[in-house]
C-alpha positions as CSV (number, residue, x, y, z in Angstrom):
1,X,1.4,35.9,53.6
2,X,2.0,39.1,51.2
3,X,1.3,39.1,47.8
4,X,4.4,40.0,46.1
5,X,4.2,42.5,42.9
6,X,4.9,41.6,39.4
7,X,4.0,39.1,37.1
8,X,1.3,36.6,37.8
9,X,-0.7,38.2,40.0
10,X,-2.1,36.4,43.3
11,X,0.4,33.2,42.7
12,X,3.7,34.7,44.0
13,X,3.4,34.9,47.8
14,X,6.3,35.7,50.6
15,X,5.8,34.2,53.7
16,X,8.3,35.8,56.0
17,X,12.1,34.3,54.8
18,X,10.1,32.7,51.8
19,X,8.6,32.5,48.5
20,X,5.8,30.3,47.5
21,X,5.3,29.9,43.8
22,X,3.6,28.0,41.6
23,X,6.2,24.9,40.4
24,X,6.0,22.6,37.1
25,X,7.3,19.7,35.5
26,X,10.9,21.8,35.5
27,X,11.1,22.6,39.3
28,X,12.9,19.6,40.5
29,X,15.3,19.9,37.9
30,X,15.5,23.8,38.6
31,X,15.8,23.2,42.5
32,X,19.1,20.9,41.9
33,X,20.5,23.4,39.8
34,X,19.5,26.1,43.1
35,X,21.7,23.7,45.1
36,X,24.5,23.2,42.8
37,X,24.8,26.8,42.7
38,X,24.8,27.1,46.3
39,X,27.9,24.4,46.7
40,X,29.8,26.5,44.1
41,X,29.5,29.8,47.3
42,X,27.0,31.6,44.7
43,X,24.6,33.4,47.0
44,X,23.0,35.6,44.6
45,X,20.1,32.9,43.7
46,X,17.3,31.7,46.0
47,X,17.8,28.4,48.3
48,X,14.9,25.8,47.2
49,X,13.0,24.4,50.3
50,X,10.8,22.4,49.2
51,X,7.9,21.4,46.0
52,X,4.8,21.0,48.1
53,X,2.2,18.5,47.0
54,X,-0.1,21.2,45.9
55,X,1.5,22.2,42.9
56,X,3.7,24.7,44.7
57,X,7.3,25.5,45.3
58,X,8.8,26.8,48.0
59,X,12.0,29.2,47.9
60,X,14.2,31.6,50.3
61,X,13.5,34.9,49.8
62,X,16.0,37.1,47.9
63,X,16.4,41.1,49.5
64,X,16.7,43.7,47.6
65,X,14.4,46.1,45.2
66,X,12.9,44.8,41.9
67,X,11.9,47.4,39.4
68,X,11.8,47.0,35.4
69,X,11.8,50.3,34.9
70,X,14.8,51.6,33.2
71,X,13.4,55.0,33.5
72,X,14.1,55.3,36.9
73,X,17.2,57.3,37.3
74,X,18.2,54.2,40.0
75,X,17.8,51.2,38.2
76,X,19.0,52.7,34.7
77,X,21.9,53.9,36.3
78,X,25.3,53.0,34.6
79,X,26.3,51.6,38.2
80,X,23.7,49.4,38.1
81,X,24.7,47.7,34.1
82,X,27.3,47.7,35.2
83,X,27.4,45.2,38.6
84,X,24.0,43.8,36.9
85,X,26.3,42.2,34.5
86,X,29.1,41.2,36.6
87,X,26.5,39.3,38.4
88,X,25.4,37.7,35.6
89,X,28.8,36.7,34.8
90,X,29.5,35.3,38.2
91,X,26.2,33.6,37.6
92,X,27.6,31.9,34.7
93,X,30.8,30.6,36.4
94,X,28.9,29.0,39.0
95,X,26.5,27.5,36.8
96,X,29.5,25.8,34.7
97,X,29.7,21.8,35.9
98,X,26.2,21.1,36.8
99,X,25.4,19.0,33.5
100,X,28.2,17.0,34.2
101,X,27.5,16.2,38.1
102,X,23.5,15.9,37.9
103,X,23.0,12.6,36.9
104,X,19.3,12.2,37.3
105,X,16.9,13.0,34.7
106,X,16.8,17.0,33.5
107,X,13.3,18.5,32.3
108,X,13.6,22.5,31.5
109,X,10.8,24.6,30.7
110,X,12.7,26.4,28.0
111,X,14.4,24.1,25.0
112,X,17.8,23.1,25.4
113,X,20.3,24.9,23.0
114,X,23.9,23.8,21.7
115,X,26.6,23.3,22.4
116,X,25.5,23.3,26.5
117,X,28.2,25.0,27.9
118,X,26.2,26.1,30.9
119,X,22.5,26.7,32.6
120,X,21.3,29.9,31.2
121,X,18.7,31.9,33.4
122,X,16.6,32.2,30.7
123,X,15.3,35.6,31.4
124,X,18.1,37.8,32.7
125,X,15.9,41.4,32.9
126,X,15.5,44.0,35.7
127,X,12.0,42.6,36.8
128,X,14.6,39.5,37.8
129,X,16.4,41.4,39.7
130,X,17.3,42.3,43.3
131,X,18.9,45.5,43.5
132,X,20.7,47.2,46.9
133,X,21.7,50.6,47.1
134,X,21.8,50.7,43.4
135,X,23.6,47.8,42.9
136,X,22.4,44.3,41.5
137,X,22.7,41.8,44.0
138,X,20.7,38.8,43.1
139,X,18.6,36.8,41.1
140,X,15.0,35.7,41.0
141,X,12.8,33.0,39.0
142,X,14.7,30.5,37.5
143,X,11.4,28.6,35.7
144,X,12.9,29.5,32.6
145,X,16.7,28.8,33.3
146,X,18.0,25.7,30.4
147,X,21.1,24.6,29.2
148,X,22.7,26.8,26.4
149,X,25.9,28.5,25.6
150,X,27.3,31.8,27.2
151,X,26.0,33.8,24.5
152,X,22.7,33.2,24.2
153,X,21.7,34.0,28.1
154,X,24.4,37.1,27.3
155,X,22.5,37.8,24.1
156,X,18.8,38.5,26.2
157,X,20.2,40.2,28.9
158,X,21.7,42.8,26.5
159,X,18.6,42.9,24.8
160,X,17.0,43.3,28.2
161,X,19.4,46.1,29.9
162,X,20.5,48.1,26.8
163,X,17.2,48.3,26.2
164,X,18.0,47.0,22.2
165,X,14.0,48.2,21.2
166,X,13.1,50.2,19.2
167,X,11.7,53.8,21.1
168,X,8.6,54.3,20.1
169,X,7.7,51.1,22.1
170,X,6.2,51.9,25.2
171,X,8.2,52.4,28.3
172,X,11.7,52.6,26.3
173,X,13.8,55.2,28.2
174,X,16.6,55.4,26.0
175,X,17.5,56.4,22.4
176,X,19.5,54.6,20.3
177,X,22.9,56.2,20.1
178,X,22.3,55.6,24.1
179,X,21.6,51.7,23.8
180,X,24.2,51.2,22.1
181,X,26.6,53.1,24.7
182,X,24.8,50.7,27.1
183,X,25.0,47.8,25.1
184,X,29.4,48.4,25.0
185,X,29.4,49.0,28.4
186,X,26.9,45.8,29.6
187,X,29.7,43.9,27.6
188,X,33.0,44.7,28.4
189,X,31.6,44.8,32.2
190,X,30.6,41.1,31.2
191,X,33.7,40.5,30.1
192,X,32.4,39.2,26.2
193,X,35.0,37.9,23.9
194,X,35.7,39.6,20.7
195,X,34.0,36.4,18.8
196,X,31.2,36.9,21.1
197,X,30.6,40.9,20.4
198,X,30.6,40.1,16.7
199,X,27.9,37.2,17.2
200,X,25.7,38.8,19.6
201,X,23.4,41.2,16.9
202,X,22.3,37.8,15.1
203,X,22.3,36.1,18.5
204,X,19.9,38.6,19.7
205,X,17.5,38.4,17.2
206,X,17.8,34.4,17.0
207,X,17.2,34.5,20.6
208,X,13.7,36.9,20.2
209,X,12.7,34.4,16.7
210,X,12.8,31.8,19.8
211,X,10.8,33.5,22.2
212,X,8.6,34.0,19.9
213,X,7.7,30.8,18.3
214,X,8.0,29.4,22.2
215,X,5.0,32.1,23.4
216,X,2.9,31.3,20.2
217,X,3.1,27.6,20.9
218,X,2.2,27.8,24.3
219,X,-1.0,30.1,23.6
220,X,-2.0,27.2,21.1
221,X,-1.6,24.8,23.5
222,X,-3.8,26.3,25.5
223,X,-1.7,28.1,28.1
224,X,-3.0,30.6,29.7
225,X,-0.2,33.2,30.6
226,X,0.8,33.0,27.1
227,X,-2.0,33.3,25.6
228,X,-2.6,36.7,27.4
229,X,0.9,37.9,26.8
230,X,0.2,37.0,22.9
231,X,-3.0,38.9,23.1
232,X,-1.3,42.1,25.0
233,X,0.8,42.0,21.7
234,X,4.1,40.8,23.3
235,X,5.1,38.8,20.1
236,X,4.7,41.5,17.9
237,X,6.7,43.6,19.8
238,X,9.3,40.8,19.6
239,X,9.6,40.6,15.8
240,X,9.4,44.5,15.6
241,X,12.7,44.7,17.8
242,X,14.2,41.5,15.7
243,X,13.9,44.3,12.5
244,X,14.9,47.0,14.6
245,X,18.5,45.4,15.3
246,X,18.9,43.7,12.1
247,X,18.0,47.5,10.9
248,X,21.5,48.8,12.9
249,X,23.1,46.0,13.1
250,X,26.4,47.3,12.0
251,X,26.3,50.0,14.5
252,X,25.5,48.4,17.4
253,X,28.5,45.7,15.6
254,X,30.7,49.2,15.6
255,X,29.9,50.4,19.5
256,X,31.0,46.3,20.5
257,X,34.1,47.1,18.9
């Protein structure tokens, strides 16, 4: 098996066609959902193969290039926004309907959050996803996919691919006047509703306040991934970008427009 790069080193594994990953109390849930998607002709997400007795899970390998790095001329590219949110859209169209067919008991990592319109991925960012000849092409680890509306999986993802953060954090390739460009464009490629461009600043921050509160209850409880990501200062990086928006809010309201 070969180690594969990213986060939680020496626990993601490919084994030829497949991934083994570590699972939790969410993967069967998470594996139906895999299914579903497959029956509505969405390729773009992994097959589940099996939860193994061991505390692991067991997925089909999804092609393509990973990279987090919107500095690279490749993966920040406006071709790739671009079909990065298409996909996402077409994520969401298949994902609409499985609340109402799955009729066995649901357990998410990630709280749910009304109304549930559809399964959010949860964490809709580069490092999730495949890319082909510049292109995004599918999507990776669904631990923290939950039910939500539209918006607030839309709302990350723009936080994620604009970048909305403030450039003096590290590894921010873009300036602002250029997020926001990105931000219009990740949008109307979306296809976002007027209501939804006008929500999506507060959104955005609600949907950091969140992430936050979740990461800062799971390092209390004792978990260990979080607990390092609170210690490498992820949370305060979190709140700084929640006052960073809120700080140009209306022009990021004015590029949506």
């Amino acid at each position: 098996m070969k180690q594969l790069e990213g986060g939680r080193t020496g626990q993601i594994w490919r084994n030829g066609d497949t991934v083994v990953r570590p699972s939790g109390a969410w993967t069967p849930t998470v594996h139906r959902f895999l299914r579903h998607l497959r029956r509505t002709g969405f390729q773009g997400a992994p097959e589940p193969i099996e939860i193994s007795g061991e505390g692991q899970e067991v997925v089909s390998y999804v092609a393509g290039r990973v990279c987090e790095d919107l500095g690279d001329p490749s993966v920040g590219s406006e071709r790739m926004l671009i079909s990065a949110a298409r996909l996402l859209s077409d994520f969401h169209s298949a994902s609409e309907g499985f609340l109402e067919v799955d009729d066995e008991v649901q357990t998410w990592m990630l709280p749910p959050r009304e109304p549930r319109e559809i399964i959010c991925h949860g964490d809709y960012a580069p490092y999730n996803i495949a890319t082909v000849d510049d292109e995004a092409v599918g999507i990776i680890d669904f631990d923290t996919a939950h039910p939500a509306p539209h918006l607030w999986d839309l709302a990350y993802a723009v936080y994620r691919w604009a970048p909305l953060s403030d450039p003096a954090n590290p590894g921010v390739a873009f300036s602002l006047d250029e997020q926001l460009r990105r931000a219009q464009i990740f949008c109307t490629a979306y296809g976002a509703t007027a209501e939804e461009r006008r929500d999506l600043p507060e959104t955005i921050r609600g949907r950091l306040q969140a992430l936050v509160d979740f990461m800062l209850a799971s390092a209390a409880a004792g978990d260990e991934t979080f607990t390092e990501d609170v210690d490498a200062g992820d949370a305060r990086l979190y709140l700084g970008d929640i006052t960073y928006i809120g700080r140009h809010r209306d022009r990021l309201l004015d590029a949506l427009r």
